[in-house]
N, C-alpha and C positions, 0 to 999 in steps of 0.2 A: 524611190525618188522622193526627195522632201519637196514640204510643201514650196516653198520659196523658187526653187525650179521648175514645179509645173505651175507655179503661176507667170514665172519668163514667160515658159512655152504655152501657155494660154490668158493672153492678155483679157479677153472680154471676160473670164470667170473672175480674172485678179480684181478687175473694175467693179463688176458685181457683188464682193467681198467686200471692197473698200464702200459700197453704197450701203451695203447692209451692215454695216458696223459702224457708221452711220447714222441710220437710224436705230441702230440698237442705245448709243450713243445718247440719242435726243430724249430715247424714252427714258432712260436711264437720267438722265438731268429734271425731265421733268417729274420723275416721282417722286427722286431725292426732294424735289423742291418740296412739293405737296407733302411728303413727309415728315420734312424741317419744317413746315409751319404746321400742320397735325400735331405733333411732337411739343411744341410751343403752345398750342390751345390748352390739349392736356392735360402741361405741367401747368401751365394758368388756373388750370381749372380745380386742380388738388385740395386747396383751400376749402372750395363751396362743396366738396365731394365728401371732404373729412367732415365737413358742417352735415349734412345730410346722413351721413352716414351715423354720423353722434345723434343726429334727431330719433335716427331706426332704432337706433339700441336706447332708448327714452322715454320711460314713462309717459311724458309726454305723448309721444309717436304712439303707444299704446292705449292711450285715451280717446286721442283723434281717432282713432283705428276702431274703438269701440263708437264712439260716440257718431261714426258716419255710418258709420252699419246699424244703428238704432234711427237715422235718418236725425240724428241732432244739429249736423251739420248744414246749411243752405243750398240748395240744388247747385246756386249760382259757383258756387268754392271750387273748383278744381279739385274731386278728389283721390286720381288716379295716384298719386303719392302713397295713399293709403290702403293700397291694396297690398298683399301679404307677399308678394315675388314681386313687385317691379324694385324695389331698392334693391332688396336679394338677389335678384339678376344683373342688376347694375354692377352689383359689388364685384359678384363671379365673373362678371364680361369683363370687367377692368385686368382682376386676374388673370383669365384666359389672354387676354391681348398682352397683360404684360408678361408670360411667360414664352407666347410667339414672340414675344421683340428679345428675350433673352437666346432663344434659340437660335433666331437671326443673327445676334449680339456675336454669340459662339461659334457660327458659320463663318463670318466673316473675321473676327479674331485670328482663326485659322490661317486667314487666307495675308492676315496683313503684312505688310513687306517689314523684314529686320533691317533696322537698321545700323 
C-alpha cells in the first residue's frame, strides 16, 4: 500500500504528518534566515579578517608578540591578540567552517531540481 492510501484510511496519522511538516517547515525558514544573515556578517567581515591576518604574518605582530612577553607592553592594552594560537585558530576555524559550508554546498547541489 502507498503512502497516499493509507493516509485516506488514516486520517489522524495524515493530520499528524501535515503538523509535522510543518513544523519542520518553520525550522527550516528559521535557520535559513539566521544563516543568511551569519552568511552576511562574515563576508562583511573578510576585510578586517584579511587586515588581522596580514598583521600575524608581520614583523610587526612579531615585535608586539616579543615585546608583551618582556611585559613592554601596558597591563591596560588588550593583549590576548598576541598570544601565539588565537589568530592561528582563527584562521583554521574560518577554514574548518568554510570547508563544512562547501560540503553542505555539495549535498545540496545534489539535491537541486533541473531545470
Amino acid at each position: 500500500m502507498d503512502l497516499a492510501t493509507y493516509y485516506k484510511q488514516h486520517p489522524e496519522e495524515r493530520y499528524e504528518n501535515i503538523r509535522r511538516m510543518g513544523e519542520i517547515l518553520s525550522q527550516v525558514e528559521q535557520t535559513l534566515s539566521k544563516a543568511e544573515a551569519l552568511l552576511e556578517e562574515w563576508k562583511a567581515l573578510q576585510p578586517d579578517f584579511d587586515s588581522l591576518v596580514s598583521y600575524y604574518d608581520s614583523e610587526l605582530w612579531r615585535n608586539d608578540y616579543f615585546d608583551s612577553n618582556a611585559g613592554k607592553i601596558p597591563e591596560d592594552v588588550p593583549q590576548w591578540v598576541l598570544t601565539q594560537d588565537a589568530i592561528f585558530d582563527a584562521i583554521g576555524d574560518q577554514f574548518h567552517i568554510a570547508d563544512a559550508y562547501q560540503e553542505l554546498l555539495q549535498t545540496i547541489e545534489k539535491k537541486k531540481w533541473k531545470s
